[in-house]
C-alpha angles and dihedrals in degrees: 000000000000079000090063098038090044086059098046082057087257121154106244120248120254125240124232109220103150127093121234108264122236092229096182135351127196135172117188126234103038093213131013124200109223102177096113099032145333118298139204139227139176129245119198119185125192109202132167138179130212097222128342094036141224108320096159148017129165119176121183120185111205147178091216086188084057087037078226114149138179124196137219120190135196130184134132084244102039132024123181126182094338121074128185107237096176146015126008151278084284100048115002146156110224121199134198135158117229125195118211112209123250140264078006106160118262099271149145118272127209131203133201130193140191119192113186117185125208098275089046103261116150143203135194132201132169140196145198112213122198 
């Protein structure tokens, strides 16, 4: 296709070959005490992509000692648990609301996410919460 552009003195498409960038990641608050019952607490995620867009995310928090695992979703046709409250596909600020089971021990939580642009392009981040 960019050969035949190229000869009908067409620029040529670009490719999109980034992944979209995790630019800044809270969850508030910081710590939660479940000892007398489940708690929440709120993930915002600020993404952007350099071409196609944000098509996906999909970030899940677990105890993988407790096996015990909370998921937050992202797509244009089905969010679930994220929504984008700002911005764009390409800059946005993403919200969601996890719940962290109760009377779960005092441990150390990890998060994954994935993060898949409009040309399929994908990007992974994790983090050990405290």
């Amino acid at each position: 296709m960019v050969g035949l552009l190229g000869a009908l003195g067409l620029p040529a498409l670009a490719q999109d070959t980034t992944g979209p960038a995790l630019t800044a990641y809270t969850i508030t608050p910081g710590t939660v005490d479940v000892t007398t019952g489940a708690q929440q607490a709120v993930v915002e995620l600020t993404i952007t992509d350099d071409s196609s867009g944000v098509a996906s995310i999909s970030c899940s928090f677990f105890d993988s000692a407790l096996g015990v695992e909370a998921d937050l979703n992202w797509s244009p046709t089905f969010p679930f648990g994220l929504e984008r409250i700002s911005g764009d596909g390409l800059s946005g600020v993403y919200r969601g609301t996890v719940t962290v089971p109760a009377l779960n021990p005092a441990e150390v939580w990890d998060s994954a996410i994935l993060i898949v642009d409009g040309a399929g392009n994908g990007s992974a981040y994790d983090t050990i919460l405290g």
